[in-house]
C-alpha positions in Angstrom: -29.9 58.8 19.6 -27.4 56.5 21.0 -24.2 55.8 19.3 -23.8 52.4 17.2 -21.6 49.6 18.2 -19.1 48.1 15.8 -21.2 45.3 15.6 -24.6 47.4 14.3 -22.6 49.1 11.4 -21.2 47.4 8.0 -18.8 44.8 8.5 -15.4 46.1 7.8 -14.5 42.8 5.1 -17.9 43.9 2.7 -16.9 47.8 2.6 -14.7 47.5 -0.4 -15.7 46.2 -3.8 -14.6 42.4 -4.2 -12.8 40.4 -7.5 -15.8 39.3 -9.6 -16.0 36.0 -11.5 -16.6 35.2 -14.7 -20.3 33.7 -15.1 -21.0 30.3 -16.3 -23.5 29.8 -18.8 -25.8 28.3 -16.6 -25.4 31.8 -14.5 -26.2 33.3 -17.6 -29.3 31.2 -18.8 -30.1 31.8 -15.3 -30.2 35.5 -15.1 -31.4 35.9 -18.4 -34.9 33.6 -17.3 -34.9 35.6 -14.2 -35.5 39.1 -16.3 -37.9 37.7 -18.7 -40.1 36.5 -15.9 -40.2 39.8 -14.1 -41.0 41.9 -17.2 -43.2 39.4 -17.6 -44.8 40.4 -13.9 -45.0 43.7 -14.8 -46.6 43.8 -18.1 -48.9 41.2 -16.2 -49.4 44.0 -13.3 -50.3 46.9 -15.9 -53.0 44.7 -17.9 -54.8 43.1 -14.9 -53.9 45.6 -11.6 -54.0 49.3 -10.9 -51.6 51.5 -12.7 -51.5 53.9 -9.6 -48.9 51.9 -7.9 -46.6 51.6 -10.9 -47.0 55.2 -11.8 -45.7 56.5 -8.5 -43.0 53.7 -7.5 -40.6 54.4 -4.1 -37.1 55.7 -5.2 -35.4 52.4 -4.6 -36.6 49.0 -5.4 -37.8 46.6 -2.5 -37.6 49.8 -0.1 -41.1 50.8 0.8 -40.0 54.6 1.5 -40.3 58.0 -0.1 -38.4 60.9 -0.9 -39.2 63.5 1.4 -39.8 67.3 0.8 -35.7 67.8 0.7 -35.2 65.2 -1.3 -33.9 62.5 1.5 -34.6 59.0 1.6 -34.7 57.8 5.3 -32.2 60.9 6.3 -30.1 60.7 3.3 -29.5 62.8 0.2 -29.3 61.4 -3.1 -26.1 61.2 -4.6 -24.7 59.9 -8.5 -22.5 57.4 -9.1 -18.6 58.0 -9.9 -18.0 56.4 -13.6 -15.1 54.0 -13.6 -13.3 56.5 -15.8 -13.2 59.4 -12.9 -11.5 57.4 -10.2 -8.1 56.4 -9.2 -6.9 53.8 -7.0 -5.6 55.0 -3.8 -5.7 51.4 -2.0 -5.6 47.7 -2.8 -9.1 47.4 -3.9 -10.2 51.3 -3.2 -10.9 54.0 -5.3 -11.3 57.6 -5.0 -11.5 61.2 -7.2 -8.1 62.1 -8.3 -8.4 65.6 -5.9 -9.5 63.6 -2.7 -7.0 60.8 -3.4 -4.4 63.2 -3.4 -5.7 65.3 -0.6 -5.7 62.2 1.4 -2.5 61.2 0.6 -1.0 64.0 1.7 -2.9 64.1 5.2 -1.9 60.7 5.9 1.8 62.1 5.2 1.5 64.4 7.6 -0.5 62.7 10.1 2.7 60.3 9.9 4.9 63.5 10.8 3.2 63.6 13.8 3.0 59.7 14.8 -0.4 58.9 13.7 -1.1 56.3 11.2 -4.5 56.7 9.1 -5.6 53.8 7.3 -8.3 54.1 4.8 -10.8 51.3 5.7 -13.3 52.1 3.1 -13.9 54.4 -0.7 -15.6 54.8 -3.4 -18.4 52.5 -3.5 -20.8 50.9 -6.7 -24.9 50.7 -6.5 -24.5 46.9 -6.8 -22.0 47.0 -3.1 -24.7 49.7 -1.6 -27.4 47.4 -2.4 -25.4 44.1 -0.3 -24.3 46.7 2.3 -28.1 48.1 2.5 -30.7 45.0 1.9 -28.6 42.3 2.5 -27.0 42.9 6.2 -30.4 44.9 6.8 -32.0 41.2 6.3 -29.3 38.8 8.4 -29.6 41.2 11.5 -32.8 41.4 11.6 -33.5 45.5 11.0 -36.2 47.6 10.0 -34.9 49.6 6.6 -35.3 53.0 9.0 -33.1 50.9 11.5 -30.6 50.0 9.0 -30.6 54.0 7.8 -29.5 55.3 10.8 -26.2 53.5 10.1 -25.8 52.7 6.2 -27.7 54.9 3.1 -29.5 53.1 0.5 -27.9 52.8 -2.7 -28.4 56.2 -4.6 -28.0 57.7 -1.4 -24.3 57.5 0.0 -22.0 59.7 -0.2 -19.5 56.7 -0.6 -21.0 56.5 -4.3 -19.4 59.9 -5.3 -15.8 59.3 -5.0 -15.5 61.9 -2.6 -16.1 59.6 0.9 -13.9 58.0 2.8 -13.6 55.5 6.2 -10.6 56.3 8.4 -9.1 54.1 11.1 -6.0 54.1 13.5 -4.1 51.7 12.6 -2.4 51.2 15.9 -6.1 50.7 17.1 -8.0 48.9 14.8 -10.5 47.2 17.6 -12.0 51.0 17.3 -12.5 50.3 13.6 -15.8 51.4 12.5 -17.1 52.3 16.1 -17.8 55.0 18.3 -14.9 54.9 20.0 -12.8 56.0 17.1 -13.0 59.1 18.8 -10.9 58.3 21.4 -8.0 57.2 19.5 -5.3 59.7 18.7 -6.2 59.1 14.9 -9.7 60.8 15.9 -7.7 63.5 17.5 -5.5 64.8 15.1 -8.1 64.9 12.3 -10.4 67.2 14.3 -7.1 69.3 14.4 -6.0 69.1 10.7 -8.3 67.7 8.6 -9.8 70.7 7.3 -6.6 71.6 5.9 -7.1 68.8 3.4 -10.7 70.3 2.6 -11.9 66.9 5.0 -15.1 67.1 6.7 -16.9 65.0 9.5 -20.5 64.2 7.4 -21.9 62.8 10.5 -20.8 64.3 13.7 -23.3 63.6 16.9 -26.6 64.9 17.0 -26.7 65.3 13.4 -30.0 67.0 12.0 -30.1 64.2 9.2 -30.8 61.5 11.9 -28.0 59.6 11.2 -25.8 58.1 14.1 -22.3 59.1 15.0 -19.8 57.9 12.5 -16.4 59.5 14.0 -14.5 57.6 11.2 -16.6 58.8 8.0 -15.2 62.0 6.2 -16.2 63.3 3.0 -13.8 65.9 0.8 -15.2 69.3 -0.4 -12.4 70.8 -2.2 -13.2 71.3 -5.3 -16.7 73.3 -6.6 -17.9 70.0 -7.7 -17.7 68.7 -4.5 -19.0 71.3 -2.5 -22.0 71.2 -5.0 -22.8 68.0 -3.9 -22.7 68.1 -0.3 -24.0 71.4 -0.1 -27.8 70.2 0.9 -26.1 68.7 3.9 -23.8 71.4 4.7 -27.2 73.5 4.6 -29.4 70.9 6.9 -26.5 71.1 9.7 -25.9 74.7 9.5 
Protein backbone atom coordinates (compact mmCIF):
# COMPACT_ATOMS: atom_id res chain seq x y z
CA UNK A 1 0.00 0.00 0.00
CA UNK A 2 1.40 3.28 -0.92
CA UNK A 3 1.87 6.00 1.50
CA UNK A 4 -0.86 8.99 1.63
CA UNK A 5 0.03 12.43 0.62
CA UNK A 6 -0.78 15.36 2.82
CA UNK A 7 -3.42 16.16 0.57
CA UNK A 8 -5.45 12.48 0.96
CA UNK A 9 -5.49 12.75 4.86
CA UNK A 10 -7.65 15.16 7.25
CA UNK A 11 -7.04 18.65 6.76
CA UNK A 12 -4.96 19.90 9.51
CA UNK A 13 -7.63 23.28 10.37
CA UNK A 14 -10.73 20.35 11.01
CA UNK A 15 -8.54 18.02 13.40
CA UNK A 16 -9.37 19.94 16.54
CA UNK A 17 -12.85 20.58 17.91
CA UNK A 18 -14.18 24.19 16.89
CA UNK A 19 -16.15 27.14 19.20
CA UNK A 20 -19.80 26.19 18.79
CA UNK A 21 -22.65 28.72 18.56
CA UNK A 22 -25.52 29.17 20.16
CA UNK A 23 -28.68 27.95 17.94
CA UNK A 24 -31.37 30.23 16.92
CA UNK A 25 -34.78 29.26 17.27
CA UNK A 26 -35.30 28.64 13.82
CA UNK A 27 -32.13 26.11 14.10
CA UNK A 28 -34.11 24.71 16.73
CA UNK A 29 -37.58 24.41 15.11
CA UNK A 30 -35.48 23.14 12.42
CA UNK A 31 -33.77 20.26 14.11
CA UNK A 32 -36.60 19.44 16.03
CA UNK A 33 -38.91 18.83 12.49
CA UNK A 34 -35.95 17.08 11.22
CA UNK A 35 -36.17 14.24 14.14
CA UNK A 36 -39.85 13.86 14.04
CA UNK A 37 -39.81 13.17 10.40
CA UNK A 38 -37.14 10.46 10.58
CA UNK A 39 -38.82 8.59 13.47
CA UNK A 40 -41.50 9.13 11.48
CA UNK A 41 -39.59 7.01 8.51
CA UNK A 42 -38.84 4.52 10.64
CA UNK A 43 -41.99 3.64 12.33
CA UNK A 44 -43.15 3.98 8.62
CA UNK A 45 -40.32 1.33 7.57
CA UNK A 46 -41.35 -1.31 10.40
CA UNK A 47 -45.30 -1.23 9.53
CA UNK A 48 -44.97 -1.36 5.72
CA UNK A 49 -41.22 -2.91 4.94
CA UNK A 50 -39.19 -5.90 6.15
CA UNK A 51 -37.97 -5.89 9.73
CA UNK A 52 -34.82 -7.86 8.62
CA UNK A 53 -32.95 -4.79 7.62
CA UNK A 54 -33.76 -2.85 10.79
CA UNK A 55 -33.01 -5.75 13.01
CA UNK A 56 -29.44 -6.23 11.80
CA UNK A 57 -28.35 -2.41 11.09
CA UNK A 58 -24.38 -1.74 10.08
CA UNK A 59 -22.43 -0.32 13.24
CA UNK A 60 -22.43 3.22 11.99
CA UNK A 61 -25.20 5.06 10.40
CA UNK A 62 -25.00 5.96 6.45
CA UNK A 63 -21.84 3.43 6.43
CA UNK A 64 -22.93 0.35 4.50
CA UNK A 65 -20.11 -1.89 6.32
CA UNK A 66 -19.99 -4.53 9.02
CA UNK A 67 -18.00 -5.47 11.94
CA UNK A 68 -15.87 -8.13 11.06
CA UNK A 69 -15.02 -11.34 13.08
CA UNK A 70 -12.37 -9.16 15.35
CA UNK A 71 -14.55 -6.67 15.87
CA UNK A 72 -13.08 -4.02 13.10
CA UNK A 73 -14.89 -1.81 11.00
CA UNK A 74 -13.03 -1.23 7.60
CA UNK A 75 -9.53 -2.05 9.64
CA UNK A 76 -10.39 -0.28 12.74
CA UNK A 77 -11.22 -1.33 16.32
CA UNK A 78 -13.93 0.18 18.20
CA UNK A 79 -13.09 2.49 20.77
CA UNK A 80 -15.52 4.71 23.60
CA UNK A 81 -15.66 8.05 23.92
CA UNK A 82 -13.64 10.13 26.66
CA UNK A 83 -16.40 12.04 28.92
CA UNK A 84 -15.79 15.72 29.12
CA UNK A 85 -15.11 15.12 32.85
CA UNK A 86 -11.81 12.79 32.11
CA UNK A 87 -9.80 15.19 30.03
CA UNK A 88 -7.61 18.05 30.44
CA UNK A 89 -6.50 20.69 28.13
CA UNK A 90 -3.06 20.31 27.01
CA UNK A 91 -3.40 22.85 23.95
CA UNK A 92 -5.52 25.83 22.80
CA UNK A 93 -8.55 23.88 21.74
CA UNK A 94 -6.97 20.20 22.60
CA UNK A 95 -7.58 17.79 25.09
CA UNK A 96 -6.11 14.76 26.46
CA UNK A 97 -6.22 12.10 29.64
CA UNK A 98 -4.48 13.60 32.49
CA UNK A 99 -1.53 10.65 32.30
CA UNK A 100 -0.87 11.18 28.50
CA UNK A 101 -1.11 14.93 28.86
CA UNK A 102 1.49 14.82 31.30
CA UNK A 103 3.49 12.17 29.58
CA UNK A 104 3.52 14.38 26.64
CA UNK A 105 4.47 17.22 28.23
CA UNK A 106 7.38 15.98 29.55
CA UNK A 107 8.55 14.41 26.09
CA UNK A 108 8.21 17.58 24.48
CA UNK A 109 10.56 19.02 27.39
CA UNK A 110 12.93 16.84 26.55
CA UNK A 111 12.73 16.66 22.96
CA UNK A 112 13.45 20.58 23.55
CA UNK A 113 16.75 19.51 25.48
CA UNK A 114 17.84 18.03 22.53
CA UNK A 115 16.67 20.79 19.80
CA UNK A 116 13.65 19.32 18.58
CA UNK A 117 10.29 21.06 18.81
CA UNK A 118 7.14 18.70 18.91
CA UNK A 119 3.91 20.35 18.33
CA UNK A 120 0.78 18.64 18.98
CA UNK A 121 -1.30 19.06 15.75
CA UNK A 122 -4.21 17.07 16.91
CA UNK A 123 -6.15 15.20 20.48
CA UNK A 124 -8.81 14.02 21.85
CA UNK A 125 -11.54 13.97 19.45
CA UNK A 126 -15.79 13.91 19.86
CA UNK A 127 -18.20 11.44 17.59
CA UNK A 128 -19.82 14.53 16.16
CA UNK A 129 -15.77 15.83 14.78
CA UNK A 130 -15.21 11.98 13.64
CA UNK A 131 -18.39 12.00 11.76
CA UNK A 132 -17.16 15.59 9.64
CA UNK A 133 -13.66 14.12 9.51
CA UNK A 134 -15.17 10.66 8.21
CA UNK A 135 -18.45 11.35 5.93
CA UNK A 136 -17.96 14.71 5.25
CA UNK A 137 -14.27 15.02 3.56
CA UNK A 138 -15.02 11.27 2.39
CA UNK A 139 -17.92 13.05 0.21
CA UNK A 140 -15.94 16.50 -1.11
CA UNK A 141 -13.01 14.27 -2.38
CA UNK A 142 -14.74 11.97 -3.91
CA UNK A 143 -13.76 8.44 -1.84
CA UNK A 144 -15.15 5.22 -1.36
CA UNK A 145 -15.77 4.82 2.64
CA UNK A 146 -12.92 1.75 2.37
CA UNK A 147 -10.85 4.56 0.57
CA UNK A 148 -11.43 7.12 3.17
CA UNK A 149 -10.53 4.11 6.05
CA UNK A 150 -7.30 3.64 4.93
CA UNK A 151 -6.59 7.17 6.22
CA UNK A 152 -9.30 8.32 8.82
CA UNK A 153 -11.61 5.68 11.29
CA UNK A 154 -15.22 6.04 11.46
CA UNK A 155 -16.54 7.62 14.44
CA UNK A 156 -16.63 4.85 17.22
CA UNK A 157 -13.60 3.71 15.70
CA UNK A 158 -10.52 6.10 16.37
CA UNK A 159 -8.31 5.87 18.72
CA UNK A 160 -8.43 9.84 18.81
CA UNK A 161 -11.91 9.29 20.72
CA UNK A 162 -10.17 7.81 23.81
CA UNK A 163 -8.11 10.56 25.03
CA UNK A 164 -5.15 8.60 24.66
CA UNK A 165 -4.11 9.70 20.78
CA UNK A 166 -2.22 12.17 19.61
CA UNK A 167 -0.85 14.01 16.04
CA UNK A 168 2.83 15.16 16.30
CA UNK A 169 4.58 17.60 13.97
CA UNK A 170 8.01 19.41 13.70
CA UNK A 171 7.48 22.51 14.13
CA UNK A 172 10.58 23.73 12.32
CA UNK A 173 8.92 21.66 9.33
CA UNK A 174 5.48 21.98 9.36
CA UNK A 175 5.16 21.44 5.26
CA UNK A 176 5.73 17.64 6.55
CA UNK A 177 2.55 18.10 8.71
CA UNK A 178 0.41 15.23 8.43
CA UNK A 179 2.42 13.46 5.64
CA UNK A 180 4.64 10.78 4.94
CA UNK A 181 7.43 12.57 5.03
CA UNK A 182 7.23 13.31 8.76
CA UNK A 183 9.56 10.69 8.82
CA UNK A 184 12.28 12.41 7.60
CA UNK A 185 12.24 15.29 9.84
CA UNK A 186 14.37 15.20 12.94
CA UNK A 187 11.01 15.41 15.02
CA UNK A 188 10.30 11.74 13.38
CA UNK A 189 13.75 10.81 14.48
CA UNK A 190 14.02 11.45 17.91
CA UNK A 191 10.63 9.92 18.73
CA UNK A 192 11.63 6.46 17.29
CA UNK A 193 14.54 7.01 19.83
CA UNK A 194 12.64 8.15 22.97
CA UNK A 195 9.23 7.94 22.70
CA UNK A 196 8.78 4.79 24.47
CA UNK A 197 10.08 6.23 27.44
CA UNK A 198 6.90 8.24 27.68
CA UNK A 199 4.88 4.85 27.27
CA UNK A 200 4.31 6.56 23.27
CA UNK A 201 3.67 4.15 20.56
CA UNK A 202 3.59 4.41 16.62
CA UNK A 203 -0.36 2.86 16.03
CA UNK A 204 0.32 2.80 12.49
CA UNK A 205 3.79 2.07 11.33
CA UNK A 206 4.12 0.80 7.47
CA UNK A 207 2.80 -2.30 6.39
CA UNK A 208 0.47 -2.38 9.25
CA UNK A 209 -1.70 -5.69 9.46
CA UNK A 210 -4.87 -3.39 10.12
CA UNK A 211 -4.66 -2.05 6.49
CA UNK A 212 -4.21 1.27 7.46
CA UNK A 213 -1.61 3.58 5.69
CA UNK A 214 1.48 5.03 7.20
CA UNK A 215 0.76 7.72 9.66
CA UNK A 216 4.52 8.58 11.00
CA UNK A 217 3.00 11.45 13.00
CA UNK A 218 0.05 9.41 14.86
CA UNK A 219 1.03 8.04 18.46
CA UNK A 220 -1.11 6.65 20.93
CA UNK A 221 -0.14 6.39 24.92
CA UNK A 222 -0.25 2.99 26.78
CA UNK A 223 0.86 3.76 30.20
CA UNK A 224 -1.52 3.13 32.34
CA UNK A 225 -3.63 -0.59 32.55
CA UNK A 226 -6.57 1.28 31.14
CA UNK A 227 -4.82 2.11 28.31
CA UNK A 228 -3.08 -0.81 27.46
CA UNK A 229 -6.58 -2.51 27.79
CA UNK A 230 -7.71 -0.68 25.06
CA UNK A 231 -5.22 -0.93 22.50
CA UNK A 232 -4.37 -4.35 23.30
CA UNK A 233 -6.54 -5.89 20.20
CA UNK A 234 -4.16 -3.88 18.09
CA UNK A 235 -0.97 -4.53 19.91
CA UNK A 236 -2.20 -8.32 19.30
CA UNK A 237 -3.10 -7.89 15.31
CA UNK A 238 0.59 -6.45 14.83
CA UNK A 239 2.36 -8.76 16.98
Amino acid sequence: MSPPSIGDDIPLARRSPQPTRPRTLWQRLKWLLLGSLISLGAVTLLVRGPLSGLLTPGPVPGLDAQIDADGRLLGHFPYPEASSGDLVSVASGMKLRPAAASSLLAMQNAAAADGVDLVLLSAFRDGRLQRELFFDVMSERNQSAVERARVSAPPGFSEHSTGFAIDLGDRRAPATHLSSSFEKTRAFQWLEANAARYHFRLSFPRDNRQGVNYEPWHWRYEGPTEALTLFEPAQRLDR
